[in-house]
RODO-2510 file (C-alpha; in nm, 4 decimals, decimal comma):
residues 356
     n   res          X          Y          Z
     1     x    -2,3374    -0,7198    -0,2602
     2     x    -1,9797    -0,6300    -0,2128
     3     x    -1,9194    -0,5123     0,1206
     4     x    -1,5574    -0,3137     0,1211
     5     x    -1,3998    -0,0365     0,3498
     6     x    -1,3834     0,3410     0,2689
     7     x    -1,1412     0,4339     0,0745
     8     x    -1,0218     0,1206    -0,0284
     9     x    -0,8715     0,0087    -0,3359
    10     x    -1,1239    -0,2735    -0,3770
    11     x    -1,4248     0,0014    -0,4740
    12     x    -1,2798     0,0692    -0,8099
    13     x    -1,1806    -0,2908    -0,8991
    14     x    -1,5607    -0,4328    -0,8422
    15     x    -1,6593    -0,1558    -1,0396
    16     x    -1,4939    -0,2121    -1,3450
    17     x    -1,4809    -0,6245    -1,2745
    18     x    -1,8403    -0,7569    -1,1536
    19     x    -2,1510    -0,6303    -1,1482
    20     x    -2,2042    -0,6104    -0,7836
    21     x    -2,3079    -0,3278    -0,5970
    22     x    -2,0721    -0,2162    -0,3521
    23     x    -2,1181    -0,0559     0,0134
    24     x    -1,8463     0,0879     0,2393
    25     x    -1,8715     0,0790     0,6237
    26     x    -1,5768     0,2068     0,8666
    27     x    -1,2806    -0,0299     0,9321
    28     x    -0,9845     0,0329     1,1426
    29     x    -0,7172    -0,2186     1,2827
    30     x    -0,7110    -0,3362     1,6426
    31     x    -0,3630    -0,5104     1,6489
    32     x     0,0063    -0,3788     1,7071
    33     x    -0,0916     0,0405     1,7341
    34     x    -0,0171     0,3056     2,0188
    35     x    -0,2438     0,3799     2,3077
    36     x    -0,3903     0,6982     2,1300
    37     x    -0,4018     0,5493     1,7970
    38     x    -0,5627     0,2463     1,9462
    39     x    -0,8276     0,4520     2,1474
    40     x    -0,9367     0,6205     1,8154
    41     x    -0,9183     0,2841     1,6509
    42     x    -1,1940     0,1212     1,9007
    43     x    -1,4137     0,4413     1,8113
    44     x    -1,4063     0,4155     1,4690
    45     x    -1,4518    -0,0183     1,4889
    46     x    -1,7265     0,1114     1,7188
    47     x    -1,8834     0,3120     1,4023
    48     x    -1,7954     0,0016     1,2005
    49     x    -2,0011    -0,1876     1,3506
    50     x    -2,3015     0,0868     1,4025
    51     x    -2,2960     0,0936     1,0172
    52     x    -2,2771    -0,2750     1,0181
    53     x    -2,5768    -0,3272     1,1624
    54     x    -2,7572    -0,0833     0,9950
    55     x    -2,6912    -0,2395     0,6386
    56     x    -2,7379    -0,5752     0,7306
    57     x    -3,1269    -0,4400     0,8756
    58     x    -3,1361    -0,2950     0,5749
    59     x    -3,0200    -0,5406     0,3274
    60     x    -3,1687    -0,9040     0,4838
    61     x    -2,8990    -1,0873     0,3521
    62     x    -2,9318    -1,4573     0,3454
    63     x    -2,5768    -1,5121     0,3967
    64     x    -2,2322    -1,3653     0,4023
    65     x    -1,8982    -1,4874     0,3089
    66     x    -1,5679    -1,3070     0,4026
    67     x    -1,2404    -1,3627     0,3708
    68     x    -1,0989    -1,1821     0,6901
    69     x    -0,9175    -0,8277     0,7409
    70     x    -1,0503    -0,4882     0,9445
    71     x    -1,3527    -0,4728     0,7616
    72     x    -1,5036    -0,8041     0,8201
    73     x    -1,5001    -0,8318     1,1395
    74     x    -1,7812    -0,5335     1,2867
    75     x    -1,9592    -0,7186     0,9978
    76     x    -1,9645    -1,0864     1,1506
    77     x    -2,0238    -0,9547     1,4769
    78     x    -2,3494    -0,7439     1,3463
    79     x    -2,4220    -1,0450     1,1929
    80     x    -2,3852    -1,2733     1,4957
    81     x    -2,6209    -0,9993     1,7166
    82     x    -2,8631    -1,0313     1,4264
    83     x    -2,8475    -1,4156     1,3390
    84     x    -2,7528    -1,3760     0,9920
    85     x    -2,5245    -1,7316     0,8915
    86     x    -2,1595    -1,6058     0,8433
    87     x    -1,8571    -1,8130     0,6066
    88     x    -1,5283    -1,7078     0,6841
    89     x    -1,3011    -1,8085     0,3401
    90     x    -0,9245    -1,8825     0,3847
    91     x    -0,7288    -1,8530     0,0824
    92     x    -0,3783    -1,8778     0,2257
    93     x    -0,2172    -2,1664     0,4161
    94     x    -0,1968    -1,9867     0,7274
    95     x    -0,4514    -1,8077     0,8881
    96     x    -0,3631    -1,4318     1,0380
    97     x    -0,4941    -1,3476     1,3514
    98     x    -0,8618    -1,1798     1,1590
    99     x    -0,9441    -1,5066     1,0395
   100     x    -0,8866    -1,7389     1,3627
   101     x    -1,0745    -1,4920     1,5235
   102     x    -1,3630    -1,4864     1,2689
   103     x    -1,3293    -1,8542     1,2372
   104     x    -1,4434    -1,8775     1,6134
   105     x    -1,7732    -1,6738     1,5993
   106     x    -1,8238    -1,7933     1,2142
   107     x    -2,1007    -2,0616     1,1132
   108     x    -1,8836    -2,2361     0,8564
   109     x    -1,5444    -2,1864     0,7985
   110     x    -1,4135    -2,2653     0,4218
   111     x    -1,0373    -2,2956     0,3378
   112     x    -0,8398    -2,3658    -0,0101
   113     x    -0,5759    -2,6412     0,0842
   114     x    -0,5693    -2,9129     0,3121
   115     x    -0,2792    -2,8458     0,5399
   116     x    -0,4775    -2,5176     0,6318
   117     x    -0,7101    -2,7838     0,8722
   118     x    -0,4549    -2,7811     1,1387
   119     x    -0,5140    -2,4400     1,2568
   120     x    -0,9106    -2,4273     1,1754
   121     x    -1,1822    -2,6031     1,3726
   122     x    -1,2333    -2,8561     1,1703
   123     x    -1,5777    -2,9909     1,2921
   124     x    -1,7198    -2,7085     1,0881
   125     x    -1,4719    -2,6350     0,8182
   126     x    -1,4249    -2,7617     0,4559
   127     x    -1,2140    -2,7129     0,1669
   128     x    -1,3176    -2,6090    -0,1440
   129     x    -1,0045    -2,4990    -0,3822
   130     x    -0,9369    -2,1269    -0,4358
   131     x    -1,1550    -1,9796    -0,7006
   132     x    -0,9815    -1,8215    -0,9938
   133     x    -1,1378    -1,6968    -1,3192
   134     x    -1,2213    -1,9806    -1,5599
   135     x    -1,0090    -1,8269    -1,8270
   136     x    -0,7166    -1,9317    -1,6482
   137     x    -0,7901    -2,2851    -1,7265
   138     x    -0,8193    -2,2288    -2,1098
   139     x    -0,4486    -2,0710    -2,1861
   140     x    -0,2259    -2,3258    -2,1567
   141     x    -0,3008    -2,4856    -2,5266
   142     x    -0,0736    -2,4284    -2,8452
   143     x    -0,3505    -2,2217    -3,0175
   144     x    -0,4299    -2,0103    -2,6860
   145     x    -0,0546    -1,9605    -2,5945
   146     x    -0,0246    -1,7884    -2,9527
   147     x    -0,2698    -1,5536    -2,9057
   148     x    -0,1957    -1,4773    -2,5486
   149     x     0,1685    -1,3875    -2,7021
   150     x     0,0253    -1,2358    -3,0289
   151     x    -0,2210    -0,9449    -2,7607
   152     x     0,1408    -0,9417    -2,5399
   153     x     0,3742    -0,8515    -2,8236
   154     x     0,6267    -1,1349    -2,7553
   155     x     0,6920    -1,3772    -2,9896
   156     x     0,7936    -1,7642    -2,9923
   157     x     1,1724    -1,7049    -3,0974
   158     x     1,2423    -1,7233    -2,7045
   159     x     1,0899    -1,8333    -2,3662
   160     x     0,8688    -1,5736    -2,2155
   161     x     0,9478    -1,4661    -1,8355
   162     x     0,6657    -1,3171    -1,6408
   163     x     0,7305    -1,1249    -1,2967
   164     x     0,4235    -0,9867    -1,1092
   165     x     0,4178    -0,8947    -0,7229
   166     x     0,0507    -0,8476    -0,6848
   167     x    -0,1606    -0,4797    -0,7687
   168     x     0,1002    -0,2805    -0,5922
   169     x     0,4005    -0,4635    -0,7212
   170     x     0,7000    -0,6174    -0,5309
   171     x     0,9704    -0,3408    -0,4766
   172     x     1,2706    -0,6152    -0,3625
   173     x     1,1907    -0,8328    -0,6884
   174     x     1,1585    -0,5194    -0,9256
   175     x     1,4757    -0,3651    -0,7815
   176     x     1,6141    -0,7314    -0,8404
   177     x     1,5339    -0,7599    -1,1943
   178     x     1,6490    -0,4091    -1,2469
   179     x     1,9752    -0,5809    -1,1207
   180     x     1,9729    -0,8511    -1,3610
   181     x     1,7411    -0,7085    -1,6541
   182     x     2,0507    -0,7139    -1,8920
   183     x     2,1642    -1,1218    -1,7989
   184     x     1,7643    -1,2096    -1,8006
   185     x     1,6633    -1,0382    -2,1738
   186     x     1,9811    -1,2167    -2,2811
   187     x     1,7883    -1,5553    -2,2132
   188     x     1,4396    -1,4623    -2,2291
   189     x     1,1285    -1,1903    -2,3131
   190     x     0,9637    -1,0284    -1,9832
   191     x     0,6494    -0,9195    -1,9124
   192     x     0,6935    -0,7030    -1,6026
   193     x     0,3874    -0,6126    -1,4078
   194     x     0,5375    -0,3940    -1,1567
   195     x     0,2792    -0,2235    -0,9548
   196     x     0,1400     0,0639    -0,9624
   197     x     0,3399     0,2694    -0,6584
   198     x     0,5849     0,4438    -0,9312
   199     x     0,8753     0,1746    -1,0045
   200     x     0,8016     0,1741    -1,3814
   201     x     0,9575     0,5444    -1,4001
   202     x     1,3351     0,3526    -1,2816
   203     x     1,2582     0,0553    -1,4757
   204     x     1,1822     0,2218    -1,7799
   205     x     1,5031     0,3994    -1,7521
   206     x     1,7161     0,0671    -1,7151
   207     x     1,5562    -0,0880    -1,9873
   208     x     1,6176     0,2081    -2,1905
   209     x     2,0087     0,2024    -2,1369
   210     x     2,0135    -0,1569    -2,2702
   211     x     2,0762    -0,2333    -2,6941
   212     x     1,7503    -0,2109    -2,8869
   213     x     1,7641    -0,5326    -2,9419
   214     x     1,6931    -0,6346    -2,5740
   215     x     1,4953    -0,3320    -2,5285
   216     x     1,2353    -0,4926    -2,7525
   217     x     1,2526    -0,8047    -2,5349
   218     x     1,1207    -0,5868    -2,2264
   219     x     0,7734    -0,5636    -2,1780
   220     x     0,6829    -0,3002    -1,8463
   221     x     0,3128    -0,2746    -1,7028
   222     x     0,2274    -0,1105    -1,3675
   223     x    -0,1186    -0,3425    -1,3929
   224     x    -0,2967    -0,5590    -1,5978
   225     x    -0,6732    -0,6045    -1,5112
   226     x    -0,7998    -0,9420    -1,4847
   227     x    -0,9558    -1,0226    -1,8038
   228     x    -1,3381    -1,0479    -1,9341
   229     x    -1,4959    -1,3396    -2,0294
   230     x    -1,3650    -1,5506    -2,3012
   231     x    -0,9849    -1,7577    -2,2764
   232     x    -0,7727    -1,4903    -2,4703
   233     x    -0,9965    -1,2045    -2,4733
   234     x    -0,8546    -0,8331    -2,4217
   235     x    -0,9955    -0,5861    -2,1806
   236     x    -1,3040    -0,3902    -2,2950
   237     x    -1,0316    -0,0906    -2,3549
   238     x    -0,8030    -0,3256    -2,5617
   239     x    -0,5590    -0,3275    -2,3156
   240     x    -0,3670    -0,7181    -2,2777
   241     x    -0,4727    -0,8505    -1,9457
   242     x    -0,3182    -1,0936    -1,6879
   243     x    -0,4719    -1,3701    -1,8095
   244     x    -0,3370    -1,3239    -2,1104
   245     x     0,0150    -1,2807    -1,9237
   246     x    -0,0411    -1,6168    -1,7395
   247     x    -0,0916    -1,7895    -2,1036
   248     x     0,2113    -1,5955    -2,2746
   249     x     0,4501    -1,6876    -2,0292
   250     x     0,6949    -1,9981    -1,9881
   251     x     0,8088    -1,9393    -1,6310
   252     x     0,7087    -1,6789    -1,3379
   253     x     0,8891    -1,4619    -1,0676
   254     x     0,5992    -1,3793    -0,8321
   255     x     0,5464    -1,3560    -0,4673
   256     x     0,3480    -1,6363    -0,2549
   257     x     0,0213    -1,4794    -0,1958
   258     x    -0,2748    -1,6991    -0,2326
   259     x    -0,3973    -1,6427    -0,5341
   260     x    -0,0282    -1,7610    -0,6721
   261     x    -0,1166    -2,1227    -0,5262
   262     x    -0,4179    -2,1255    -0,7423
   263     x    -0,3599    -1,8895    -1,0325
   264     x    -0,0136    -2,1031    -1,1593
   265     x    -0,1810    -2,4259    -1,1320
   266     x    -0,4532    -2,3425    -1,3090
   267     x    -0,2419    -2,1842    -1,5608
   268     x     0,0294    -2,4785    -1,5419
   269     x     0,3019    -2,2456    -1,5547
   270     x     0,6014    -2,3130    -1,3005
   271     x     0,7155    -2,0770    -1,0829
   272     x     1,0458    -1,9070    -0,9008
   273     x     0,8962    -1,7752    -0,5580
   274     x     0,9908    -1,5057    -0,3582
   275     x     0,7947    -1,5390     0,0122
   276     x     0,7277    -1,2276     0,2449
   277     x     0,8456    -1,3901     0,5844
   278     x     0,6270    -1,1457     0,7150
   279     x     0,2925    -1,2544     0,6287
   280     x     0,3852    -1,6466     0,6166
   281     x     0,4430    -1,6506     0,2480
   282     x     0,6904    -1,9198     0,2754
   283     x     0,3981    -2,1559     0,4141
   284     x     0,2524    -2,1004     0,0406
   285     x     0,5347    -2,1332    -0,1015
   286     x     0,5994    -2,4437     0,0471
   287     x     0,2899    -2,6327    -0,0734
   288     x     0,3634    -2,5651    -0,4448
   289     x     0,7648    -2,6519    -0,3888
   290     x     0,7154    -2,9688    -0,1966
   291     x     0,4883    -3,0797    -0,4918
   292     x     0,7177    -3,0107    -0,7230
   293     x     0,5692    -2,7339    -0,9121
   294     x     0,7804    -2,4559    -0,7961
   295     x     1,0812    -2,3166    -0,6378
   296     x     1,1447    -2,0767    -0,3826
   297     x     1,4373    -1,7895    -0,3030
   298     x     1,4370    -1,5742     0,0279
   299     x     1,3368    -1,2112    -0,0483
   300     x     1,6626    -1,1053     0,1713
   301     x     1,8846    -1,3048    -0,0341
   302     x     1,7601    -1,3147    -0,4174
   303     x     2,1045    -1,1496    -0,5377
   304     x     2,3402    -1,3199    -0,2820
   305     x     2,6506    -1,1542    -0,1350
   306     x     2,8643    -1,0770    -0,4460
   307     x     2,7852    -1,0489    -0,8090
   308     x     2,3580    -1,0607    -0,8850
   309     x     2,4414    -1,3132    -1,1725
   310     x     2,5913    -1,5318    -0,9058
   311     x     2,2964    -1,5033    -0,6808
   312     x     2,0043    -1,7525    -0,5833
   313     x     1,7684    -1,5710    -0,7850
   314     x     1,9089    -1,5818    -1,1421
   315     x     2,0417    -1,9117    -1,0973
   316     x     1,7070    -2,0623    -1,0522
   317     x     1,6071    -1,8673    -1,3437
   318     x     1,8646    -1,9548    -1,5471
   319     x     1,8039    -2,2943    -1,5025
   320     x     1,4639    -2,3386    -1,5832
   321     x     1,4650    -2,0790    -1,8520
   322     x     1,7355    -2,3247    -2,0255
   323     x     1,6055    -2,6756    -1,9114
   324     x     1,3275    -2,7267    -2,1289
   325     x     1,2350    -3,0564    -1,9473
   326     x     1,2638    -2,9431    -1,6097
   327     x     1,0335    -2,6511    -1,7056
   328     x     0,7983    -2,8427    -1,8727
   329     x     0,8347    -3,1480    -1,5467
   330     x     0,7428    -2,8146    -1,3713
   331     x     0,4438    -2,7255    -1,5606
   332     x     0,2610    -3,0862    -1,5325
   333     x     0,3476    -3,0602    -1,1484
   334     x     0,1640    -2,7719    -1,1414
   335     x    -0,1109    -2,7948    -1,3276
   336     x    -0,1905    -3,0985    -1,1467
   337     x    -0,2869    -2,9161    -0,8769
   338     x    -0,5513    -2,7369    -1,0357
   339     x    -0,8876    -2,7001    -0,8765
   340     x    -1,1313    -2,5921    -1,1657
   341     x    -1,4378    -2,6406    -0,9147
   342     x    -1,3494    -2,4511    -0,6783
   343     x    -1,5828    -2,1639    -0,7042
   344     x    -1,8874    -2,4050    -0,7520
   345     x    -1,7808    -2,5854    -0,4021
   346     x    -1,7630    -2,2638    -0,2558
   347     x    -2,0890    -2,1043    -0,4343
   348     x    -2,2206    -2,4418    -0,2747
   349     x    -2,1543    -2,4072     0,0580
   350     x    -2,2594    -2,0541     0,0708
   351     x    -2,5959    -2,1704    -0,0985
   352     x    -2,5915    -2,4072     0,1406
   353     x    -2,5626    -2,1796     0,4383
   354     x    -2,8445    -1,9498     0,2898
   355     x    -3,0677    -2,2240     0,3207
   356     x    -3,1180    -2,2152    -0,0921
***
């Protein structure tokens, strides 16, 4: 069971991705509000944890695993009231605040990478990799690429750039490839995922001021959905998917969420990084750069100070889009750092937990 807040994007996406059933309970955030928005905070975390309680009476569970934010935590602490064993996952580097504090009252604690054990407590925590569909691992073959490429609509003739910012995009990187969609067609095919918050209306329009010729080279999605089983195969509404996107492409703009430290690996495709400061991206970023299998530009200075050609960003692009063998030095790097278990070790210690 998929336990999720109301109203929350994540409803619609285990709907259509897994067959879990899915139940909502009231979240609210406790951290960095007014008095008055704070006092109707603690009522609703108050319901939260009301409703909590209830489902986990209801349900028995054997175990639970989350992976911090509002609506975990009136779920651990039901869950500590009631003695039901609690796993608190951390996918990123860094924990936020939620997950220190769940790691306290949590049974185990479970983390992707290594240098995460400095701010966990590491008598009960282990790390398991960061789970990523096994289709990932299967597009990075000759045969695979092709069809990847052949469902995208790009072709071999040049390398293939992909830029994704996560389900609602990346508004500095799409408003920087706007900048330099003219320079970056001239070198390479895009897929764009851009989110789905309304930038494709603007980036349609500077695509369609550009020669047909690069026009064609311009691929613009607000979202791809994950994939379904199988290495290459389409959505169940024929629609190309981002694992598909991972196996088309030759190099990556992207952000440095979590899922980028274990997505790219697994896909062995290098990477141009843009961290959000703000949510200690750069840590992430950081652990794929210092291992050689990927870059990294600040968000506040992708174009630079003059022209955007001369600017961090396309420079970095540039480079890699037309060094073969730095590209492909890239690649190994990354894929190197694949962890293809990682859902078993994590299934495992959940199991484990359960008692099973």
């Amino acid at each position: 069971m998929y336990v999720g807040s109301y109203g929350g994007m994540e409803e619609g996406l285990v709907a259509r991705e897994s067959g879990l059933p899915f139940r909502a309970i009231t979240a609210a955030a406790v951290r960095g509000r007014g008095p008055r928005e704070l006092a109707r905070n603690s009522v609703l975390i108050a319901r939260g944890m009301g409703e909590a309680r209830a489902l986990l009476r209801q349900v028995r569970p054997a175990a639970i695993l989350g992976t911090g934010g509002y609506v975990v935590f009136p779920l651990f602490v039901a869950a500590r009231q009631l003695g039901v064993p609690t796993m608190i996952y951390l996918p990123d580097i860094v924990p936020g605040l939620a997950v220190k504090a769940l790691s306290r009252i949590a049974t185990r604690v479970a983390c992707s990478f290594e240098p995460s054990l400095k701010y966990l407590p590491r008598a009960k925590t282990v790390v398991t990799g960061y789970p990523v569909r096994p289709e990932l691992f299967g597009v990075n073959t000759p045969a695979a690429k092709a069809e990847c490429r052949a469902a995208l609509g790009v072709t071999a003739e040049l390398p293939v750039l992909l830029v994704y910012g996560g389900s609602r995009g990346a508004r500095n990187i799409n408003r920087a490839v706007e900048a330099l969609l003219p320079e970056l067609l001239e070198l390479a095919q895009i897929i764009h995922v851009c989110g789905r918050e309304g930038d494709d209306v603007w980036l349609r329009a500077a695509a369609e001021r550009l020669p047909a010729p690069l026009q064609a080279r311009y691929h613009l999605f607000p979202y791809l959905h994950g994939g379904g089983a199988g290495t290459t195969a389409s959505s169940a509404d024929g629609v190309a998917t981002m694992v598909q996107a991972f196996g088309a492409a030759d190099l990556a703009i992207a952000r440095a969420g979590a899922s980028t430290l274990a997505e790219l690996p697994a896909a062995g495709l290098p990477a141009v990084l843009v961290p959000l400061l703000a949510v200690k991206q750069d840590e992430n970023a950081n652990y794929l750069v210092e291992r050689g299998a990927a870059v990294s530009v600040p968000d506040e200075a992708m174009l630079g100070m003059g022209a955007a050609v001369d600017g961090p960003l396309f420079r970095e692009v540039r480079r890699l889009l037309t060094d073969t063998q730095a590209r492909e030095s890239m690649a190994q790097q990354s894929a190197a750092l694949a962890r293809p278990d990682a859902a078993i070790r994590l299934a495992d210690e959940l199991l484990h937990l359960a008692g099973v």
